[in-house]
Gaussian input, Z-matrix of N, CA and C with variables (Angstrom, degrees):
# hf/3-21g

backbone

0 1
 N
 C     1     B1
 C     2     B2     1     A1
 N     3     B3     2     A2     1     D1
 C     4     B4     3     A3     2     D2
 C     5     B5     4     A4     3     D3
 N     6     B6     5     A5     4     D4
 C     7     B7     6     A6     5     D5
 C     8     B8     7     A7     6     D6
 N     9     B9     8     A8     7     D7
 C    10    B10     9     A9     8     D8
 C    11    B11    10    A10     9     D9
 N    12    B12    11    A11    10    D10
 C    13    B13    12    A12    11    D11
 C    14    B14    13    A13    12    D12
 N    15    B15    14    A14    13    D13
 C    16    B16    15    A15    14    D14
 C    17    B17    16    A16    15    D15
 N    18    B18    17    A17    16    D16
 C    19    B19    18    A18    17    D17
 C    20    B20    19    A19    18    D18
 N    21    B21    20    A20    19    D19
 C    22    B22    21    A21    20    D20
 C    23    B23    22    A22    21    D21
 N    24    B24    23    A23    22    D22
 C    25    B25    24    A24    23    D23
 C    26    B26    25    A25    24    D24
 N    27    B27    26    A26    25    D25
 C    28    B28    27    A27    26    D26
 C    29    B29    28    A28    27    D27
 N    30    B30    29    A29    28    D28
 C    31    B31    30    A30    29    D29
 C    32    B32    31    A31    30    D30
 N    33    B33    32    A32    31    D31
 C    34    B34    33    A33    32    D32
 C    35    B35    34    A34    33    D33
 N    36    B36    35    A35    34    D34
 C    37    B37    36    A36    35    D35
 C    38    B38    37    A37    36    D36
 N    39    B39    38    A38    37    D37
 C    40    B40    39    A39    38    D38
 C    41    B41    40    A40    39    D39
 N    42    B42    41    A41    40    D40
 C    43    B43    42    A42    41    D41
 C    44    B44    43    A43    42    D42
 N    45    B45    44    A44    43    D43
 C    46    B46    45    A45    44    D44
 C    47    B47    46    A46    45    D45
 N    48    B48    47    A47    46    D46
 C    49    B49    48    A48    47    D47
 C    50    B50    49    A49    48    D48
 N    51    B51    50    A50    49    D49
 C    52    B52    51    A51    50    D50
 C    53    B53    52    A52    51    D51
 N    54    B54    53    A53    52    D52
 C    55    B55    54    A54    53    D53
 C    56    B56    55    A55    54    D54
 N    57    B57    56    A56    55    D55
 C    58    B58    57    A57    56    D56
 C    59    B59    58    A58    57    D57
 N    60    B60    59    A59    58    D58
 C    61    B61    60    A60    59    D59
 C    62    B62    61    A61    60    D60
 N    63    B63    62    A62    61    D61
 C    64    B64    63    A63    62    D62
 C    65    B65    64    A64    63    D63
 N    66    B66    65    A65    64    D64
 C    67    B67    66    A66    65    D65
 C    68    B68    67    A67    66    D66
 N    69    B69    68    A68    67    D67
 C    70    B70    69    A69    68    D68
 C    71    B71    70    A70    69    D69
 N    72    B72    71    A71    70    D70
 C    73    B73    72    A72    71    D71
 C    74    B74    73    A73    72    D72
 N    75    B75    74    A74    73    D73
 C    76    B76    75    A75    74    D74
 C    77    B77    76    A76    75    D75
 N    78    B78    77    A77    76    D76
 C    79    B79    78    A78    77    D77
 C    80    B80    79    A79    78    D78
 N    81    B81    80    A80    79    D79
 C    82    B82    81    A81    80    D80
 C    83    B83    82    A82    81    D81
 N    84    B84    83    A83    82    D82
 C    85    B85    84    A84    83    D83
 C    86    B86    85    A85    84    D84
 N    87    B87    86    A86    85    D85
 C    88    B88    87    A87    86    D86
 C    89    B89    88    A88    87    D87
 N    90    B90    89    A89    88    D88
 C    91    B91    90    A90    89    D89
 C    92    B92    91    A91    90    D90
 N    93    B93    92    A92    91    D91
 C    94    B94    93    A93    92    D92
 C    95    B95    94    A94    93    D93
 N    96    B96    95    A95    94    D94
 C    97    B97    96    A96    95    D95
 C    98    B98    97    A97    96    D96
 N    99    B99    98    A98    97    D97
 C   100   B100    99    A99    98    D98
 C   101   B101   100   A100    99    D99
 N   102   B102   101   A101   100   D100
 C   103   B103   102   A102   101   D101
 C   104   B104   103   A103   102   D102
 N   105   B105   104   A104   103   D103
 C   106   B106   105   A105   104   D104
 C   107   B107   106   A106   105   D105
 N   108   B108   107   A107   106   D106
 C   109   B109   108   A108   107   D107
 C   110   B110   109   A109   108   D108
 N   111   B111   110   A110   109   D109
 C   112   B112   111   A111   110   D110
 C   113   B113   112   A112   111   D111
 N   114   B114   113   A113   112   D112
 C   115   B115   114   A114   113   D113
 C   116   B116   115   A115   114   D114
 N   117   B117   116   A116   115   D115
 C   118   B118   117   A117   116   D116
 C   119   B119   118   A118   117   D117
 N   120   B120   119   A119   118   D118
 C   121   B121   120   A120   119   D119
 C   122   B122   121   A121   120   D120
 N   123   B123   122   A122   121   D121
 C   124   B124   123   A123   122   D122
 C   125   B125   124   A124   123   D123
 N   126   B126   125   A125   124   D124
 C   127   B127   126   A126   125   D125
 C   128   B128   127   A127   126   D126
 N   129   B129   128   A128   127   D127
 C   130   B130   129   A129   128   D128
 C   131   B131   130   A130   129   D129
 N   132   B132   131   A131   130   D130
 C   133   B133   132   A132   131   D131
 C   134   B134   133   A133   132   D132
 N   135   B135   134   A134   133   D133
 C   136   B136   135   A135   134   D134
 C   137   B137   136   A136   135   D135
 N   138   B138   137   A137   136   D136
 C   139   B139   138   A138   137   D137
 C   140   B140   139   A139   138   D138
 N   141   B141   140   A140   139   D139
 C   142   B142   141   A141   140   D140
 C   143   B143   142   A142   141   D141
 N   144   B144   143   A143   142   D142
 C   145   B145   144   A144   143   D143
 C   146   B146   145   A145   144   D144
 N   147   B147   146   A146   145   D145
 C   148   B148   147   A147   146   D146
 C   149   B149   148   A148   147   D147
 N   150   B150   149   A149   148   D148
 C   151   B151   150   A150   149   D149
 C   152   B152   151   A151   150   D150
 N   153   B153   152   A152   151   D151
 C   154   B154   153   A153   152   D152
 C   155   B155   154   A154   153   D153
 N   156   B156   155   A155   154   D154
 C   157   B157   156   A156   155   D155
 C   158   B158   157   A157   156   D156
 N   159   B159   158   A158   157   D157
 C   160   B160   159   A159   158   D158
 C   161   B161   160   A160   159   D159
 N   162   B162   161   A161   160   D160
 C   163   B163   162   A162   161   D161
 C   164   B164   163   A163   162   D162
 N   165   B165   164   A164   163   D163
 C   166   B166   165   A165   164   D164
 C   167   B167   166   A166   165   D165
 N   168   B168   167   A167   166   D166
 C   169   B169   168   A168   167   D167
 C   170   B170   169   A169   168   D168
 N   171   B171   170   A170   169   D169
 C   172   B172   171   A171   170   D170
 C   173   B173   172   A172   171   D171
 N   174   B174   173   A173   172   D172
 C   175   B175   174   A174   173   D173
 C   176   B176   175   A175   174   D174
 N   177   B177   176   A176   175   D175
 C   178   B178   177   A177   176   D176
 C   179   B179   178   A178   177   D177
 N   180   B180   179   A179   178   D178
 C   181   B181   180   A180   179   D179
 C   182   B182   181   A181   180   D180
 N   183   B183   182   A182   181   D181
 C   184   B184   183   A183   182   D182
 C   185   B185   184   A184   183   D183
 N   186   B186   185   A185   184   D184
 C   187   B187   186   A186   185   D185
 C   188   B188   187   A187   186   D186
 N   189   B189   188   A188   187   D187
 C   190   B190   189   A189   188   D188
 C   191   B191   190   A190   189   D189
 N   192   B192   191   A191   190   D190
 C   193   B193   192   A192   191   D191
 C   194   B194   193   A193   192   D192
 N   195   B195   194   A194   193   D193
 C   196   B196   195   A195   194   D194
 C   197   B197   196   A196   195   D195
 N   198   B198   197   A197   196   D196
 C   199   B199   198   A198   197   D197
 C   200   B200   199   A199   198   D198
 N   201   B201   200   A200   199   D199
 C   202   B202   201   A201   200   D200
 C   203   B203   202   A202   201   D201
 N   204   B204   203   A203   202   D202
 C   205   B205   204   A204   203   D203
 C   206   B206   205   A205   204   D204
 N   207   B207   206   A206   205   D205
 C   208   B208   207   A207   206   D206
 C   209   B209   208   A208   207   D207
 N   210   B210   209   A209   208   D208
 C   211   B211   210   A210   209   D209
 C   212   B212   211   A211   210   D210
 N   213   B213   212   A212   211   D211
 C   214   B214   213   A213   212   D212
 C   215   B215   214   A214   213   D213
 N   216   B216   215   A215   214   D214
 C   217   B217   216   A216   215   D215
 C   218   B218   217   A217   216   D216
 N   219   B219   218   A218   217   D217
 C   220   B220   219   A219   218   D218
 C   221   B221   220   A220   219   D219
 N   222   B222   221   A221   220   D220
 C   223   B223   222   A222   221   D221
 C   224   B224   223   A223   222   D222
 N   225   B225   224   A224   223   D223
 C   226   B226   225   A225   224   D224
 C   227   B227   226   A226   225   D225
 N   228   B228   227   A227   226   D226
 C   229   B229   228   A228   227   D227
 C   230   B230   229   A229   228   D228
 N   231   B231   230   A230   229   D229
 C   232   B232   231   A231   230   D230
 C   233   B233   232   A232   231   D231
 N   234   B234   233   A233   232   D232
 C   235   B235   234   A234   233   D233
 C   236   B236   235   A235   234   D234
 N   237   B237   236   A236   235   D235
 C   238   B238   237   A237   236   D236
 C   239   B239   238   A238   237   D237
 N   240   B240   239   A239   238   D238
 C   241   B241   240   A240   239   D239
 C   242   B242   241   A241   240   D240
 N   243   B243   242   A242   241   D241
 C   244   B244   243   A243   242   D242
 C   245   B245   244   A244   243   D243
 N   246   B246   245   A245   244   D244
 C   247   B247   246   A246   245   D245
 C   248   B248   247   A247   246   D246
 N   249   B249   248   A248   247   D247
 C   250   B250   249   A249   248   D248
 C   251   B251   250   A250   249   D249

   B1=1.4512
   B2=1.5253
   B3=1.2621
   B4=1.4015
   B5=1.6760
   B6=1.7362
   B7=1.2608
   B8=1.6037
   B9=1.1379
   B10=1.3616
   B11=1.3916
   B12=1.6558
   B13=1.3047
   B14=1.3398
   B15=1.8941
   B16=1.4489
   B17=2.0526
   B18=1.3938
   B19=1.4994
   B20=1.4780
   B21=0.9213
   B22=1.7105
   B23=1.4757
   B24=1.6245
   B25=1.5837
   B26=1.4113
   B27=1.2306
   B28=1.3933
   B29=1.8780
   B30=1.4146
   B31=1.5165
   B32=1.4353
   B33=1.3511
   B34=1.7196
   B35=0.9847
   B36=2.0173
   B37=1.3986
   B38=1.4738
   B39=1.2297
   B40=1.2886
   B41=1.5035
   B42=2.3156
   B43=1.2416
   B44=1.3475
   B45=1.4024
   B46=1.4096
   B47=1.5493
   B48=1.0091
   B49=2.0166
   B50=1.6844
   B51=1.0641
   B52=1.5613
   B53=1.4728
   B54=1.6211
   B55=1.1491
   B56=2.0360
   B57=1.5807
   B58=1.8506
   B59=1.8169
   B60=1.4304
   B61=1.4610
   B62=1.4380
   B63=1.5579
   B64=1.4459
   B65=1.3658
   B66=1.3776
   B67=1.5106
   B68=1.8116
   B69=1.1791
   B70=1.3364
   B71=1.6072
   B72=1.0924
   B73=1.6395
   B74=1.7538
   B75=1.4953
   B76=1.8021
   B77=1.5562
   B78=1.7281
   B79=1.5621
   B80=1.7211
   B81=1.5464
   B82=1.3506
   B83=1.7383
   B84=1.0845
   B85=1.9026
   B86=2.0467
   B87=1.1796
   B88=1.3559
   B89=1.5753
   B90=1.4267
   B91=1.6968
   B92=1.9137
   B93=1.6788
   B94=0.9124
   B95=2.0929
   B96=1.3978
   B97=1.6805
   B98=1.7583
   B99=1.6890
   B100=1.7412
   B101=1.6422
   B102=0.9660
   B103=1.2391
   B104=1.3870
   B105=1.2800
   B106=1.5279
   B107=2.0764
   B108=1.2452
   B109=1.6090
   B110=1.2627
   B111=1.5638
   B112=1.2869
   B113=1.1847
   B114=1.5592
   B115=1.1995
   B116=1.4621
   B117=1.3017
   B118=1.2337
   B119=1.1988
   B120=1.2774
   B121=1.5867
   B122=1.2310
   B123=1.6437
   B124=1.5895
   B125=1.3563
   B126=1.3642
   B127=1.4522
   B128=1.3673
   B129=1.2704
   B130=1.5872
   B131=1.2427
   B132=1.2584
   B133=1.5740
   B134=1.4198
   B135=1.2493
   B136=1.9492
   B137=1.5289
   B138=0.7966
   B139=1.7733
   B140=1.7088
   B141=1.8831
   B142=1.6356
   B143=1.3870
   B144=1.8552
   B145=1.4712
   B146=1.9244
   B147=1.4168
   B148=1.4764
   B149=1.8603
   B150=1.3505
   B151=1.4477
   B152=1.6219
   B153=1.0780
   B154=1.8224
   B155=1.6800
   B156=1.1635
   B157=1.3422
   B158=1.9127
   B159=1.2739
   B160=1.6578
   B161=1.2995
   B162=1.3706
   B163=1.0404
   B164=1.4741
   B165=1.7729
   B166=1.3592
   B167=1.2526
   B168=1.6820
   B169=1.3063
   B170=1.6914
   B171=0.9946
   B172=1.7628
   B173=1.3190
   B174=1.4117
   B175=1.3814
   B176=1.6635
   B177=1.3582
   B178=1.1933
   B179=1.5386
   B180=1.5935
   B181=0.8105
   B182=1.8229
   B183=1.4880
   B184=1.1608
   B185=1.7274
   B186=1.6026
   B187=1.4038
   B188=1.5341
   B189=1.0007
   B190=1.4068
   B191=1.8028
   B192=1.2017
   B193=1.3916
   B194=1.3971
   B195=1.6068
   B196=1.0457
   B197=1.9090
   B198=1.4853
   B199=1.6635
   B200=1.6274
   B201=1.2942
   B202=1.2133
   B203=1.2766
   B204=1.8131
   B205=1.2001
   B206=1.6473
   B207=1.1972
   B208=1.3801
   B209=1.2681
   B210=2.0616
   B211=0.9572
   B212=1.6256
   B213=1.3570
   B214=1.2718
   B215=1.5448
   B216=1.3821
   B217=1.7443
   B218=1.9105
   B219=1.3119
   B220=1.3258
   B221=1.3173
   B222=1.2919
   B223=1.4318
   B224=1.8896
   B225=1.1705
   B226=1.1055
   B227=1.1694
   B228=1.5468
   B229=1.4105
   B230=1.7018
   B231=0.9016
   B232=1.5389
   B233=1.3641
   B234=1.0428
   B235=1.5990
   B236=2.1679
   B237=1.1026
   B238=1.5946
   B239=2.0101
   B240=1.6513
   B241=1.3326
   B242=1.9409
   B243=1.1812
   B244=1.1763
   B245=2.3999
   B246=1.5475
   B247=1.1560
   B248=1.8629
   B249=1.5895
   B250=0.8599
   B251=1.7106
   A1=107.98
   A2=109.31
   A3=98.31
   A4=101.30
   A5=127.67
   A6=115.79
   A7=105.63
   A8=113.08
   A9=119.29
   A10=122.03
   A11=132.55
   A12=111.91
   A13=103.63
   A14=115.01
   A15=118.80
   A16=82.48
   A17=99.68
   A18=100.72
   A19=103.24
   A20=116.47
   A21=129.20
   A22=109.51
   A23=117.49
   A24=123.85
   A25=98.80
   A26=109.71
   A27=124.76
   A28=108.40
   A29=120.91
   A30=110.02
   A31=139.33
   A32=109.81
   A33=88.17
   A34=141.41
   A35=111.10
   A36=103.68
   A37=111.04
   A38=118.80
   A39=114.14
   A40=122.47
   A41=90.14
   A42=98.27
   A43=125.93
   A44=107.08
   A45=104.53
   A46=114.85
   A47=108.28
   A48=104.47
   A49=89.21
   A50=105.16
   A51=99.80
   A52=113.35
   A53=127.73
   A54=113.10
   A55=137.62
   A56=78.21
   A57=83.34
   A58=108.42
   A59=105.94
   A60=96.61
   A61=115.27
   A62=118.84
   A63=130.57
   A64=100.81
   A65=129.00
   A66=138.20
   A67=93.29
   A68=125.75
   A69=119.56
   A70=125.84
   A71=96.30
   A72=84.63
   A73=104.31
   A74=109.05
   A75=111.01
   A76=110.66
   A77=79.11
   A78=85.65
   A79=135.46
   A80=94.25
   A81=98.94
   A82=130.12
   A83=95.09
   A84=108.73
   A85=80.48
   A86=126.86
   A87=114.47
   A88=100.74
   A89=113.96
   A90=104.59
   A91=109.77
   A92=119.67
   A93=112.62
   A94=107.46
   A95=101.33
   A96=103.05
   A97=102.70
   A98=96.10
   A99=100.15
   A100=105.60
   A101=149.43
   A102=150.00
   A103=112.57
   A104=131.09
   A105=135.05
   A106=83.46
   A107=114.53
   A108=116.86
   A109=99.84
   A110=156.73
   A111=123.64
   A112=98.40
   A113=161.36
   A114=135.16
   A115=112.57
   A116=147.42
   A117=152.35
   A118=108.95
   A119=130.59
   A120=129.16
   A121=129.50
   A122=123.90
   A123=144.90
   A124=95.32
   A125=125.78
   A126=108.39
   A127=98.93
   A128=133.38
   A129=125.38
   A130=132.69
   A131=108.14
   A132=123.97
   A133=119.47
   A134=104.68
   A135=119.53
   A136=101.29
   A137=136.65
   A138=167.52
   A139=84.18
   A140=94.73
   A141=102.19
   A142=62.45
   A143=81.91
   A144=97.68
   A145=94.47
   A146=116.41
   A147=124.77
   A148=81.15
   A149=106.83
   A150=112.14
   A151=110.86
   A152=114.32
   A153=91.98
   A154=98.02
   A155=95.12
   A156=128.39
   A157=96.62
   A158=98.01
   A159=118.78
   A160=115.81
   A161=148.67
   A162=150.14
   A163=79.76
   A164=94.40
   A165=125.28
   A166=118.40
   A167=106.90
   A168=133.00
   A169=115.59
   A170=83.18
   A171=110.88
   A172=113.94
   A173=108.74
   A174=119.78
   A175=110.92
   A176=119.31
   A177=135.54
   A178=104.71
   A179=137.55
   A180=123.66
   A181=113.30
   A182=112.26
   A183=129.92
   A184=92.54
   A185=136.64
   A186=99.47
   A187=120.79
   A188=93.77
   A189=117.74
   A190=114.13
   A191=119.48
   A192=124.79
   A193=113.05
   A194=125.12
   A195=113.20
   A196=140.96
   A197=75.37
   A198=107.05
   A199=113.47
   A200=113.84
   A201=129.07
   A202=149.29
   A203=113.35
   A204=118.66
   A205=117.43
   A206=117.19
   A207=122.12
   A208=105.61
   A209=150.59
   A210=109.39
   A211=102.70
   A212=121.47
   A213=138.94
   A214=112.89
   A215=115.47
   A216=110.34
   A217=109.76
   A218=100.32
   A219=110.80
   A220=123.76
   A221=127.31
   A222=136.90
   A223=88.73
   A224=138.24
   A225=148.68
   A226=113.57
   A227=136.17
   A228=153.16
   A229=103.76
   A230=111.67
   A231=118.38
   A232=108.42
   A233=150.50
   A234=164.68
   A235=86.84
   A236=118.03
   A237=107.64
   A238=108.30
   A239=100.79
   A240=100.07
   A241=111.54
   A242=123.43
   A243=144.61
   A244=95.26
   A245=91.27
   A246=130.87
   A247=107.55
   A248=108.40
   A249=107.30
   A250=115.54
   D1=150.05
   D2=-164.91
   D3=-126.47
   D4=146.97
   D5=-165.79
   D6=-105.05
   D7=126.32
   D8=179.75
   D9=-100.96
   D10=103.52
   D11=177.33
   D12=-116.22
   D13=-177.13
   D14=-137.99
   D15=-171.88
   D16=132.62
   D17=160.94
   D18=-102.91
   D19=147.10
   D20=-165.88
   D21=-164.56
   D22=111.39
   D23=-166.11
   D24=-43.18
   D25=143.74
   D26=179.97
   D27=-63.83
   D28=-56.17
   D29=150.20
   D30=-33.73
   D31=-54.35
   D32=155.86
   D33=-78.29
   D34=-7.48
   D35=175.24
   D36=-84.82
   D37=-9.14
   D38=171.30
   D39=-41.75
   D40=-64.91
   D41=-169.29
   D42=-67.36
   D43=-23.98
   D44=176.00
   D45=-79.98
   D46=-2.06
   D47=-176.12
   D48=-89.17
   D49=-44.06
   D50=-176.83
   D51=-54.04
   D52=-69.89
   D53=159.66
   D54=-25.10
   D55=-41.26
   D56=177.61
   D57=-71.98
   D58=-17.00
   D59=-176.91
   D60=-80.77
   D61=-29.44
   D62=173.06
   D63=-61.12
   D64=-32.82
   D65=-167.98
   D66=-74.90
   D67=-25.21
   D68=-143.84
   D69=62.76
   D70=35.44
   D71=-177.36
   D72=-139.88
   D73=133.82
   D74=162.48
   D75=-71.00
   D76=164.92
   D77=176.08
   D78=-50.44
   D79=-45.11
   D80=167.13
   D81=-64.30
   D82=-9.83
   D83=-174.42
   D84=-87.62
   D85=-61.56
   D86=-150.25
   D87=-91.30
   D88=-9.30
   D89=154.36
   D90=-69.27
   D91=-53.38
   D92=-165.95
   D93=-54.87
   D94=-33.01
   D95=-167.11
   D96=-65.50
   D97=-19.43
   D98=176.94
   D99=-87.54
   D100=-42.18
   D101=138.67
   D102=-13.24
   D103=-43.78
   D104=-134.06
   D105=-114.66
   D106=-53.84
   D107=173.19
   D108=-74.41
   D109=-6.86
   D110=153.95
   D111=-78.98
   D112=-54.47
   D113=-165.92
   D114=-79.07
   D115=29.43
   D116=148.85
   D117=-113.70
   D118=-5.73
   D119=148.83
   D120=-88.88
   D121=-15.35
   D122=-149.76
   D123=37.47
   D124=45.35
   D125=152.83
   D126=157.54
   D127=-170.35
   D128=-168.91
   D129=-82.90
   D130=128.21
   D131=-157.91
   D132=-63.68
   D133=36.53
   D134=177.74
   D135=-167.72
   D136=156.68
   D137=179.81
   D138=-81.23
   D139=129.71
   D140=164.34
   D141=-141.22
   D142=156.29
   D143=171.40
   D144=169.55
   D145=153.07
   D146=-152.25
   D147=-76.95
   D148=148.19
   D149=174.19
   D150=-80.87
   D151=160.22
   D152=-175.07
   D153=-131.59
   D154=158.14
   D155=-170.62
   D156=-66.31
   D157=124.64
   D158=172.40
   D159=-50.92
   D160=143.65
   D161=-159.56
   D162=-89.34
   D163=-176.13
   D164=149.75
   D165=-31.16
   D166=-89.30
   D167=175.38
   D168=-13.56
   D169=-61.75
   D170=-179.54
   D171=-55.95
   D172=-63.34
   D173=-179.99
   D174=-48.60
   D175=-55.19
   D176=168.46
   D177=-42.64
   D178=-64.42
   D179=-153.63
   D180=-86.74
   D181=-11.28
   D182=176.91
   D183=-79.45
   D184=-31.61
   D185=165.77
   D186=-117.12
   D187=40.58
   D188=166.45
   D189=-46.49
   D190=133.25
   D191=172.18
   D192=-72.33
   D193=106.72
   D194=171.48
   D195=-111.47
   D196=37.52
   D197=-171.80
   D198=-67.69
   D199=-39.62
   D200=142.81
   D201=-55.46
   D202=-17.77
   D203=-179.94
   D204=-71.70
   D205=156.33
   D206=-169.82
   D207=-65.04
   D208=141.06
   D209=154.01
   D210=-125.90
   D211=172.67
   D212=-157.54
   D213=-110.77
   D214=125.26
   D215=-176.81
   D216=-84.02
   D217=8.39
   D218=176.40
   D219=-172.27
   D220=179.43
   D221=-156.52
   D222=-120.64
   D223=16.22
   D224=153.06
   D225=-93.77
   D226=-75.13
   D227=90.56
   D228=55.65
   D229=-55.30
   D230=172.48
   D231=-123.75
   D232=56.16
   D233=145.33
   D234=-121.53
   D235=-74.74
   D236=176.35
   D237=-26.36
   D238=-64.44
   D239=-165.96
   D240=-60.92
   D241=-18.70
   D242=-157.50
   D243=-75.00
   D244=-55.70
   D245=175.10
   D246=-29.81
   D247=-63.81
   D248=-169.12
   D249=-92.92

């Protein structure tokens, strides 16, 4: 068995040990289950990748005025308006 250590801010290791304890599981059980999904993934078991910058489109519609937009007293309410 081989010993693996890691400095890791003491705040997130908190929060995440805490979560792992509701999980039932130690650190070393949810490092080994992370160990165990990179080699059944050949590599890490989530998508990293640089976030990218919003288009135009986007940008525009993120400052969009929405003082005017229609709004709905329900999720029925707008499935009706959708309708017509």
């Amino acid at each position: 068995m081989k010993l693996v250590q890691a400095r890791i801010d003491d705040e997130l290791a908190e929060k995440a040990e805490s979560i792992l304890s509701d999980l039932g599981l130690t650190r070393s059980e949810a490092l080994t289950l992370f160990y165990q999904q990179i080699i059944l993934n050949n590599g890490l078991p989530f998508e990293v990748r640089l976030s990218q910058k919003p288009n135009e489109e986007t940008v525009a519609a993120l400052n969009e005025d929405l003082r005017d937009s229609k709004v709905y007293a329900s999720s029925q309410e707008l499935w009706e308006d959708l309708k017509t």
